[in-house]
TIGUVEX-410002 format. One record per residue (C-alpha): residue in one letter; x, y, z. Coordinates in Angstrom, 2 decimals, padded with zeros to 5 digits. Layout:
BEGIN
   residuo      east     north        up
         A         X         Y         Z
...
This chain:
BEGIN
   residuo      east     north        up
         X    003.67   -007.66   -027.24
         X    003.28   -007.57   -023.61
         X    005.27   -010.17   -021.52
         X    003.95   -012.06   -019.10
         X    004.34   -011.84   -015.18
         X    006.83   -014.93   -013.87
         X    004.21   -016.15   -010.94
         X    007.29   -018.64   -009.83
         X    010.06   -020.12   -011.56
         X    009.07   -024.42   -010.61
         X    006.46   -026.40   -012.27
         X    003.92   -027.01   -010.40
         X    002.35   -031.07   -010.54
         X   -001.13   -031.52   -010.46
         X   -003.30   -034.65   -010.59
         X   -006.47   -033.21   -012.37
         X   -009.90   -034.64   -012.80
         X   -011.01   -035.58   -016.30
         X   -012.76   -031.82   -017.37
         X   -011.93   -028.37   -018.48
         X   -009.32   -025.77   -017.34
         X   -008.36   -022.23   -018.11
         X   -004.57   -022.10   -017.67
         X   -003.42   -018.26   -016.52
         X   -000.93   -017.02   -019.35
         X   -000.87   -013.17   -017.80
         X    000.84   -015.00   -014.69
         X   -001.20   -012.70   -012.38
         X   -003.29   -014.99   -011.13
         X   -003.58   -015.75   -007.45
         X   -004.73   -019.44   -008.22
         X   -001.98   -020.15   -010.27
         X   -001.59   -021.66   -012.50
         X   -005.23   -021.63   -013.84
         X   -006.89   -018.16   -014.37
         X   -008.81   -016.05   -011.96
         X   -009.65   -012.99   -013.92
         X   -006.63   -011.02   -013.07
         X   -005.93   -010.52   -017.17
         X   -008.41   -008.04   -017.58
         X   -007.01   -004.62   -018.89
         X   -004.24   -006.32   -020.36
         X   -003.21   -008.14   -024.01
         X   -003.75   -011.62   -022.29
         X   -006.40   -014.05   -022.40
         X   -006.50   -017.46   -020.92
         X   -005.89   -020.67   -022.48
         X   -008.22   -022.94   -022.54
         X   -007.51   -026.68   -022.03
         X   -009.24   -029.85   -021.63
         X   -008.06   -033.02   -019.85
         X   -008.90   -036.45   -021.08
         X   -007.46   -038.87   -017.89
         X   -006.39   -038.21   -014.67
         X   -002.62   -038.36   -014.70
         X    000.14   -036.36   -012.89
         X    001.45   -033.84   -014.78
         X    003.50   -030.45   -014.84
         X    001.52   -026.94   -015.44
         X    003.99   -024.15   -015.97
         X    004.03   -020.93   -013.64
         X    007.03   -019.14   -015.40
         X    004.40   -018.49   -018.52
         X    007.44   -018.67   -021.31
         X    007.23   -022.39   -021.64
         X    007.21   -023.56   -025.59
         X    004.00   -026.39   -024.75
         X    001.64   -024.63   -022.86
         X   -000.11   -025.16   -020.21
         X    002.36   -027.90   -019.53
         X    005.99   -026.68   -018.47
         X    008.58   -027.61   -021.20
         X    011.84   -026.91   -018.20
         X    012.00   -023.19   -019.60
         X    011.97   -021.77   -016.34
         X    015.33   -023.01   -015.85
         X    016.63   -020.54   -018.16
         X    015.24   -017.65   -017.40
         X    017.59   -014.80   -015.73
């Protein structure tokens, strides 16, 4: 399987309107982290999520965390 492109090794926090997103899992994206088409030709696909509340939370950009789209810290271990 084809392994994503790290777009940055931080979280980054966003404070999203109640609706739904398409996070980038390919990691090409320009408008990371959500999707802007740059997948096509390749194995990847965005995810699609939905978000109840507006809260602060952290979207992953490294594209190996375990929790997607939400960053689980696994950018901290990556070489």
């Amino acid at each position: 399987m084809d392994q994503p492109t790290i777009a940055d090794k931080k979280s980054i926090k966003l404070e999203l309107e109640p609706g739904t997103y398409r996070w980038c899992r390919c990691g090409r994206s320009k408008t990371q982290p959500f999707c802007d088409g740059s997948h096509e030709g390749t194995s990847f696909a965005p995810l699609e999520f939905a978000i109840e509340e507006r809260k602060l939370r952290s979207y992953c950009q490294c594209k190996h965390t375990a929790t997607p789209p939400f960053c689980d810290g696994t950018h901290k271990t990556l070489p």
